[in-house]
C-alpha positions as CSV (number, residue, x, y, z in Angstrom):
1,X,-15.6,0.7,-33.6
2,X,-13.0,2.7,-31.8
3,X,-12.4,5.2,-28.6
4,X,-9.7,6.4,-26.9
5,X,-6.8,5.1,-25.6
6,X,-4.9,6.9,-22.6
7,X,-1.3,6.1,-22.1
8,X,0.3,5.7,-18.7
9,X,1.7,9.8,-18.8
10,X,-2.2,10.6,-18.4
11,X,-1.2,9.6,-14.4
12,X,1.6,11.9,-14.1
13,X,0.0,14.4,-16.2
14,X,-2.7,14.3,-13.6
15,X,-0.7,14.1,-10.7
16,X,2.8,15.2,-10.6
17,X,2.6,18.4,-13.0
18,X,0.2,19.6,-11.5
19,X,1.7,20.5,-8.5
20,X,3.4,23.4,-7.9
21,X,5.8,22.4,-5.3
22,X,6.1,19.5,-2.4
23,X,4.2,21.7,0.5
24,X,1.2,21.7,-1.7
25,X,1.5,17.7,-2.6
26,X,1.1,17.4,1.4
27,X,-1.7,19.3,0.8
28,X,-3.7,17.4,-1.1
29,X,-3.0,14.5,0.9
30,X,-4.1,16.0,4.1
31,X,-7.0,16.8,2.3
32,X,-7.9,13.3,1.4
33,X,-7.4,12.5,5.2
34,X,-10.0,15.2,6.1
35,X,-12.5,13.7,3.5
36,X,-12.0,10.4,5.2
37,X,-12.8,12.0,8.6
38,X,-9.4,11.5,9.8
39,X,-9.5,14.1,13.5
40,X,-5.3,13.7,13.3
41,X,-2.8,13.6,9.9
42,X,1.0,13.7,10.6
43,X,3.8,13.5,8.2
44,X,7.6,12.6,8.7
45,X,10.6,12.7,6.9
46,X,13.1,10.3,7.8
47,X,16.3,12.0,6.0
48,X,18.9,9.0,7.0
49,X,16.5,6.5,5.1
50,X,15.2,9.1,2.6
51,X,11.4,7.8,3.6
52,X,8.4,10.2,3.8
53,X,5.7,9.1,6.3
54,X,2.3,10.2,5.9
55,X,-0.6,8.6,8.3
56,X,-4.0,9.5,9.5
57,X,-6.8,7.9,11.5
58,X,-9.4,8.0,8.8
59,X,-12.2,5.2,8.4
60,X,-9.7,3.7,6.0
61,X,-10.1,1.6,2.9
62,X,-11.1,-2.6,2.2
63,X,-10.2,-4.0,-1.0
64,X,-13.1,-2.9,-2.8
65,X,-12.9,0.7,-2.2
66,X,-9.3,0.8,-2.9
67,X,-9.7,-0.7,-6.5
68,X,-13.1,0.7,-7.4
69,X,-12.2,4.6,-5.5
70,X,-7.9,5.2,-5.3
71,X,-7.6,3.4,-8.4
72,X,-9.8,4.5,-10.5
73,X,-9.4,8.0,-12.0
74,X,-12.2,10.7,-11.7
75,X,-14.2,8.3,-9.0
76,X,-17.8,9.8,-8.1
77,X,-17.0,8.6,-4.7
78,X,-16.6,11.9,-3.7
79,X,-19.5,13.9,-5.4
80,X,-21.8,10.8,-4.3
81,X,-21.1,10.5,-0.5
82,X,-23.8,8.7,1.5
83,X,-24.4,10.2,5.0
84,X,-23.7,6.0,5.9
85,X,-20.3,6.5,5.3
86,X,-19.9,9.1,7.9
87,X,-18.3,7.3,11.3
88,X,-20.5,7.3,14.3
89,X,-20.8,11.2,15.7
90,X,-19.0,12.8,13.2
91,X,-21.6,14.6,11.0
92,X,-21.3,14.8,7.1
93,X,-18.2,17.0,5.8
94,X,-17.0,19.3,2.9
95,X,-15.1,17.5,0.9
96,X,-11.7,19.3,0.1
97,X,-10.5,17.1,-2.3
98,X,-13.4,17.0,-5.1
99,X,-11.7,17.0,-8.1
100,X,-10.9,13.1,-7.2
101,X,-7.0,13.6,-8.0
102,X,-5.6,14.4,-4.7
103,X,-3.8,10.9,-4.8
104,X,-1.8,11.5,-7.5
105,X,0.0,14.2,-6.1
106,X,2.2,11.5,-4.0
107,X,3.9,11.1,-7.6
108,X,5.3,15.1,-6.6
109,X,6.3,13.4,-3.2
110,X,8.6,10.2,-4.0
111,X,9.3,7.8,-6.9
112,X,7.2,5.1,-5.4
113,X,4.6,4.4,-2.7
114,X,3.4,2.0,-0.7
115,X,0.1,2.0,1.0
116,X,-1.7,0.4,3.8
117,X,-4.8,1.3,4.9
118,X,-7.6,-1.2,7.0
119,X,-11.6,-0.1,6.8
120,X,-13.4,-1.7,10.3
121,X,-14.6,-5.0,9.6
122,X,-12.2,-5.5,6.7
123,X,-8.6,-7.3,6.4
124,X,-6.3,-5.1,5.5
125,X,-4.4,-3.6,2.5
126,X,-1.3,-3.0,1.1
127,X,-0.4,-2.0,-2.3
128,X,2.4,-0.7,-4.3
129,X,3.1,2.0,-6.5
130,X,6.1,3.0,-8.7
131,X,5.6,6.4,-10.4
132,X,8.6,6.4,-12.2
133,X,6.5,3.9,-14.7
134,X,4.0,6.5,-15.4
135,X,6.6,8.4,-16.7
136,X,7.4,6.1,-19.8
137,X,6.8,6.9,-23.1
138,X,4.4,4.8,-25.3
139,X,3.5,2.5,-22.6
140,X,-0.3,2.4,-21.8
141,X,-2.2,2.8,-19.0
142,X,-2.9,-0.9,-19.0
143,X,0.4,-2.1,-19.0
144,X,1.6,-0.6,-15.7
145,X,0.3,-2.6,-12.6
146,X,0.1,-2.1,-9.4
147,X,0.8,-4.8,-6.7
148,X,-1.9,-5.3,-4.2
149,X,-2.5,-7.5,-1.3
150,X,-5.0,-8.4,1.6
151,X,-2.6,-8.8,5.1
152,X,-3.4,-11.7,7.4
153,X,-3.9,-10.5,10.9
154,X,-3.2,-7.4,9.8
155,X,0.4,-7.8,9.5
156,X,2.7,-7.1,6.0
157,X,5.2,-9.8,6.3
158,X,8.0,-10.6,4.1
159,X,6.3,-12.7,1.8
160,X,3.6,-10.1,1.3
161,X,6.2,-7.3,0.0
162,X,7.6,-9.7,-2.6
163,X,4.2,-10.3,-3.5
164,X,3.7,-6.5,-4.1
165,X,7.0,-6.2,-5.9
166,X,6.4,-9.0,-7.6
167,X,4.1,-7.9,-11.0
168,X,6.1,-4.4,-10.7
169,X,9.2,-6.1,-11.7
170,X,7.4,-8.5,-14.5
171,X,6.1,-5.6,-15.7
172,X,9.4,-3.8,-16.5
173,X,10.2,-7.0,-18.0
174,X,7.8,-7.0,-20.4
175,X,8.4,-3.0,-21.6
176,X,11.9,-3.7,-21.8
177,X,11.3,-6.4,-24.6
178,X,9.2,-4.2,-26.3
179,X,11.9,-1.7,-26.1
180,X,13.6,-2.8,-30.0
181,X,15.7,0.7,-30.1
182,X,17.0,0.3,-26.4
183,X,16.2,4.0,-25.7
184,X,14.3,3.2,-22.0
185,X,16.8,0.4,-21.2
186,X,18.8,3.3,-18.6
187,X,15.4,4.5,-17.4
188,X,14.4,1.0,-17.0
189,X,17.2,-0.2,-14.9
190,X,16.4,3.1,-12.6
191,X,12.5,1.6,-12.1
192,X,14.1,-2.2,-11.1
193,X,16.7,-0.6,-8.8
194,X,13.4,1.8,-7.1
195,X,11.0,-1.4,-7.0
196,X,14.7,-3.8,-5.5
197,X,15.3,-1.1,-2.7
198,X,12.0,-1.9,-0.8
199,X,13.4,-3.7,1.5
200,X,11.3,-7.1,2.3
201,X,10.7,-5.5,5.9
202,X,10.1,-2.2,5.5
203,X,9.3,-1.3,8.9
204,X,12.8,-2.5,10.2
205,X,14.2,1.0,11.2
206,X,11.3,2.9,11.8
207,X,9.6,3.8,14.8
208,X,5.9,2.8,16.0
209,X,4.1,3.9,13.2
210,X,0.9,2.7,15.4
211,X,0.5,5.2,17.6
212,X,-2.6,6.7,15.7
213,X,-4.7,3.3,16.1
214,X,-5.3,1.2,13.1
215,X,-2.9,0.8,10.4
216,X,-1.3,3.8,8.6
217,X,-1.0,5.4,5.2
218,X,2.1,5.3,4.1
219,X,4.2,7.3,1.4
């Protein structure tokens, strides 16, 4: 017996070239904050540090939702919304973003994302992204992780960013051994230096990125 395979491109395929141009990335993700009944969604561009904030005051995602919905590609989430997932006085919605691959689009925005995002009643998440592995020929879908992590008291500490850095890095390990010819070795080194610049406290020269309530999304 056999089926398809899909490679890691299928991501970027999905996501970054299929955006026309950076305005229409921030689209999509203002989009997904309206489908999680955000009422405010505000982006920033911090040119000194080259960081791109993007943060709403949606109802958020636990670890559950965030595996089985943002990580999984063509979710039903969307088409299958119960009214009990609507917050308390806000009616049911049209979604915007129904095609399920508005998230991608952050691959148009940035090399490499990290996210946080709390659901009430629910520790908190952060996870990490590098897009720049998507890009990689002959790597599979499957071979490219993403680091993920519940925060204590809603806090990402130190220790929790090398933990989300962490199976990135092993992971370009890995594709650089099965790299015989030494034809990705230059485009691997570029993925370690992205995934190395996170700094352990990301937070250290930016403002209050509080101010909406909750914990942000960030890009």
């Amino acid at each position: 017996m056999t089926g398809f395979r899909a490679r890691a491109r299928a991501v970027d395929m999905l996501g970054r070239q299929q955006i026309a141009n950076l305005p229409t990335a921030l689209s999509e993700l203002f989009k997904n904050a309206h489908d999680a009944y955000a009422t405010l969604a505000i982006a920033d561009y911090y040119r000194k540090l080259n960081v791109l904030v993007v943060r709403d005051d949606g109802v958020g995602m636990d670890l559950g939702t965030f595996q089985g919905s943002w990580l999984t590609i063509a979710t039903e989430s969307k088409l299958e919304r119960a009214p009990v997932d609507n917050p308390p006085g806000m009616g049911p919605r049209v979604q915007l973003g129904e095609k399920g691959i508005g998230r991608f689009a952050i691959g148009a925005l940035g090399r490499q994302v990290l996210v946080l995002s709390k659901h009430v009643g629910s520790p908190s998440i952060a996870a990490l992204v590098n897009w720049q592995m998507f890009e990689l020929p002959g790597v599979d879908l499957d071979e490219v992780p993403v680091g993920l992590v519940e925060l204590d008291a809603d806090e990402l500490t130190e220790a929790d960013v090398r933990s989300l850095k962490t199976p990135l890095c092993d992971a370009v390990e890995r594709i650089r051994q099965k790299d015989r010819s030494g034809a990705w070795q230059e485009r691997l080194d570029g993925i370690r230096a992205t995934i190395d610049a996170l700094p352990d406290d990301p937070f250290w020269d930016l403002p209050d990125l509080g101010a909406l309530g909750g914990v942000p999304d960030l890009v």
